[in-house]
C-alpha angles and dihedrals in degrees: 000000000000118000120265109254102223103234116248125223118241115263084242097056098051132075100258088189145039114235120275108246119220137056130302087276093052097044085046084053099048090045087051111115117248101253094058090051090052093047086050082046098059102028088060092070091042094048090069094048084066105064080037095056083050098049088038080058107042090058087041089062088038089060095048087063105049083052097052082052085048084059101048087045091059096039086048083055102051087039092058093043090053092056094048095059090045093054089050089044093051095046088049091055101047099040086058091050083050095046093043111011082228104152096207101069085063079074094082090033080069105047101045077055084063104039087048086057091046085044089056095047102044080046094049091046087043086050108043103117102054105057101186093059092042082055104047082042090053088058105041085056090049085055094051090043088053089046098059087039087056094051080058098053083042090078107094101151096245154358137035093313094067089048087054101052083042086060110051098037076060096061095037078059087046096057090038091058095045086049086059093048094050100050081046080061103054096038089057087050092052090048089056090047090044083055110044086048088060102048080051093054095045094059089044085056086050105045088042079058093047098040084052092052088051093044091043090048101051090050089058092051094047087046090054087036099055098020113023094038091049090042089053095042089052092049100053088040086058080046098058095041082048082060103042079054092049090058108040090254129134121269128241118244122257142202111253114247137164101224129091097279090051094056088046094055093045082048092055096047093050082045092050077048104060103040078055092056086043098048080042085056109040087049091055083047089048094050087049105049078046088053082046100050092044089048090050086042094057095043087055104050087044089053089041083057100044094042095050098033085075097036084052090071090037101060091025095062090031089065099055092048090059086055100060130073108278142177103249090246088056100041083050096053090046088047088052091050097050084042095052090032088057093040091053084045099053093044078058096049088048103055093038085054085047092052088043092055096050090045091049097232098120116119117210120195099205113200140134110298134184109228094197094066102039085059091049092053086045091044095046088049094048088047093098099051090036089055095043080053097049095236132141121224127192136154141177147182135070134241143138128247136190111222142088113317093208094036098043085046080061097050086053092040087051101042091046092043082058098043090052093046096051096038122101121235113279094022135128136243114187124200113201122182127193158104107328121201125281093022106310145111126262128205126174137179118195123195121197085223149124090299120218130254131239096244086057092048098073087051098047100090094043115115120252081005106139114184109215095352095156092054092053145057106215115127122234149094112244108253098101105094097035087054087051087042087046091047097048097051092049090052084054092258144134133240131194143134140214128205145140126204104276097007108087125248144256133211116182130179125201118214134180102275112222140195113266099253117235115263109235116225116263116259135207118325118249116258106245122202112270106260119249090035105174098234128067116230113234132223114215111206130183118188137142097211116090094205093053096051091046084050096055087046096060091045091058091049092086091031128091101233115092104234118223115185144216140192101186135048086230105070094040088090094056096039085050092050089042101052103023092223127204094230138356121231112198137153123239087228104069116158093236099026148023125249082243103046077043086065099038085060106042088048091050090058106078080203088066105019092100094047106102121228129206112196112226108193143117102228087081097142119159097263098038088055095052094052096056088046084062085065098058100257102148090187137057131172129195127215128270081066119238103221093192088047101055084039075062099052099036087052092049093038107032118049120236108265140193125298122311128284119199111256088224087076099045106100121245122222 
């Protein structure tokens, strides 16, 4: 009995996919599409650079500013230098006038007027932006301008009065000079502050960068970390579950997600569930098809057994009949009978060879074979009907197959039978063996006849398929040439034809050459039994059909073996450790055991062990007769039974005894 298939669930009734751990936000993310993740992915990073770039910036414009102060540091300095220089130019001047009247030293007096109103305003416009210094600049410059105006009103011609002028213009230059110092001063000590201010700032601007580098870095690394590293376990992990699938194995479960990846996965499950189903299914199909084909075995041994079991008697009987002296009317009815016996025989053993081959259950034995003398049996067998027909048969050549001996001797049987049927009277059939093209062996057979058509010849290898079977009388049913065209091609061979309306026709077959074996040199010949041994060898024979023992008793009437004869499985055993026999003849169908379990008995008793046994049915089928070949039965005969061919195997097996006994007074178990 064929196993039970567990059923499987549909993809759409079980749970694809474990749970999603997390929160909402967790689970939103999860079911997010890829891209989405990989713009998030790079956009984390890129998000840092942002408050980095502002704060970048915002120091930046800080330190233009501080170097716009720099500038008007520097230009405050050279402004007040320059004053400076102007005031003591100017009081230079004018003290020489006072002290000689000389107009000429008024000369640098003026122009240190003029260089001290250039001074203020390069020192206004340096000083702009801070209004309290360009002030305090302003007046300063006022005061030294004061001063120098006041040299000049110091000028009376003569007397205290003009010392004392002198005297305090001096100190109003004096103070206007400290006043500039001091505002150099505090311009130098801005400019310090103004510098300082700007290295700090530089390395502000330098550490926000690299803060935002940092910043930006690490982003990247969190993002890989918690995108790019769950997207590519994910996707291994969708890589392994694609090979599982690949190989039939189970998948690995997998967290439920909406993405890409999660629909893969779910798509892989349902996919893992329906090859299942299908797998499911094709297995129930093929238990079925095996419950089917051991149904139809066994309908077709039964039916091998029914149709034989009664051609057994026909031809059986009809055989010994041709052995005895009869009128010619009635030699010609009983020849009719074995020849219509033996074709009805031969149209069973076709289609059951045609319902074993598409069961597979047909055995093939390939060895060297020489093709030449499997066509001379074959021709030698096929002389009678040849020479009823009119028909002349030759052949020639000589090659070596490999193939089936038996099978490839039907392929012959069945193309020359053909040949013979559709020929006309005094013509001719050649057979013609050789090498074939590409390493193989050709055999043809050519016929001088009708000759087919093309369009027939499409139809000639089709089962149950007769051309032209209302024009003519040949018997058949169709299935010969699809059973040869059957054999060859399980042998690993080719079939055609060619032919041509009122030119004959030629089938040839191409079969695997091979290289003539080696004949090995004969050995010892085997020992016979002395002739005229005293004692008469005996035949046991179980069987459960009266005609056929009646049959097999009158076969042993005109042989030397005394027959002893059984009905039931049962009694074989005793009968065999009573008479001793030479060999034992029993059928596989017994009403209380099998012909196996038979063998198996009698090779369990060490009293029987030893006693051969040849196997007469007609259930031989090829796996029944390997496995009775398992057993050790060398023999095996198939009904109808072959008179000449168990003559054969009693004359190899069972020595040649003493004078006959009638079978009547043989006891019967």
């Amino acid at each position: 009995m064929a196993p039970s298939v567990p059923d499987v669930p549909d993809p759409d009734d079980v749970p694809t996919l474990l749970p999603a751990p997390g929160g909402r936000l967790r689970r939103a993310w999860r079911d997010a599409p890829l891209r989405r993740k990989l713009v998030v992915a790079v956009l984390l990073p890129a998000v840092w650079l942002v408050p980095t770039g502002i704060a970048v910036a915002v120091v930046q414009d800080r330190q233009a500013d501080v170097r716009r102060e720099l500038r008007a540091d520097n230009d405050a300095l050279g402004a007040l230098s320059r004053l400076e220089l102007s005031l003591v130019d100017a009081e230079t001047g004018m003290r020489g006038y006072l002290a000689t009247d000389d107009q000429e030293l008024l000369e640098p007096y003026l122009d240190a007027s003029r260089d001290l109103r250039r001074a203020r305003t390069d020192l206004d416009a340096a000083l702009g932006a801070d209004g309290g210094i360009a002030d305090e600049v302003d007046g300063r410059s006022a005061a030294a301008a004061a001063a120098v105006v006041s040299l000049v009103d110091a000028a009376p011609p003569d007397g205290p009065l003009r010392e004392a002028a002198l005297l305090a213009a001096k100190e109003r230059m004096d103070a206007a000079r400290q006043a500039v110092d001091d505002l150099q001063a505090r311009v130098r000590a801005e400019l310090l502050d103004h510098r300082a201010e700007a290295d700090a700032l530089t390395v502000r601007a330098q550490l926000v960068v690299a803060a935002g580098l940092a910043v930006s870095l690490l982003a990247g690394v969190v993002s890989v970390g918690i995108i790019g590293t769950g997207i590519g376990r994910r996707a291994t992990a969708v890589e392994r579950n694609a090979r599982h699938l690949a190989r039939g194995e189970p998948l690995e479960p997998a967290t439920a997600s909406g993405d890409e990846l999660g629909r893969m996965t779910d798509e892989l499950l349902r996919t893992s569930i329906l090859l299942e189903q299908r797998a499911a299914t094709m297995a129930r199909s093929r238990d079925e098809a095996l419950r089917a084909t051991q149904a139809k075995d066994h309908f077709l041994s039964r039916m091998s057994h029914e149709l034989r079991t009664p051609l057994t008697s026909i031809l059986g009987f009809g055989q010994l009949l041709q052995m005895e002296d009869l009128a010619p009317d009635d030699r010609e009815a009983v020849d009719q009978i074995v020849v219509s016996g033996r074709h009805l025989l031969g149209l069973i053993n076709e289609v059951l060879d045609i319902a074993r081959i598409e069961s597979g259950a047909l055995s093939l034995s390939l060895e060297p074979v020489a093709l030449d003398r499997v066509v001379a049996d074959c021709l030698a067998l096929m002389a009678p009907q040849a020479e009823a027909a009119g028909v002349t048969v030759r052949h020639e050549g000589r090659v070596h197959a490999l193939c089936d001996q038996q099978r490839t001797k039907q392929v012959v049987l069945n193309l020359v039978s053909n040949a013979i049927k559709y020929n006309d009277a005094e013509m001719r059939v050649d057979v013609v063996v050789g090498p074939g093209p590409e390493g193989t062996a050709r055999l043809a057979v050519t016929d001088t006849g009708m000759g087919i058509g093309p369009a027939d010849q499409e139809r000639l290898f089709t089962p149950f398929e007769r051309l032209g079977a209302g024009d003519t009388e040949v018997e058949g049913t169709g299935v010969g040439l699809a059973l040869t065209r059957t054999l060859v091609e399980a042998m690993g061979g080719t079939i055609g034809v060619d032919s041509e309306r009122g030119r004959g026709s030629t089938f040839w077959v191409h079969l695997p050459a091979a290289e003539e074996p080696t004949v090995p040199t004969a050995g010892a010949a085997t020992p016979t039994a002395a002739a005229g041994s005293p004692s008469r060898p005996v035949v046991v024979y179980v069987d459960d059909n009266p005609a056929n023992l009646e049959l097999m008793a009158r076969v042993f009437r005109d042989r030397p073996e005394r027959l002893v004869t059984a009905l039931r499985g049962a009694a074989v055993r005793e009968l065999v450790r009573t008479h001793r026999p030479s060999v034992v003849l029993a059928d596989l169908h017994l009403p209380d055991i099998s012909g196996e379990d038979l063998v198996r008995l009698l090779r369990a008793d060490p009293a029987t062990r030893s006693t051969p046994v040849v196997v007469v049915s007609a259930d031989l089928s090829p796996d029944r007769a390997d496995a009775l070949a398992a057993l050790g039965v060398r023999h095996q005969l198939a009904k109808p039974l072959d008179v000449d061919r168990l003559a054969a195997v009693l004359d190899e097996i069972a020595p040649a005894g003493a004078d006959r006994v009638p079978v009547e007074e043989l006891p019967r178990a």
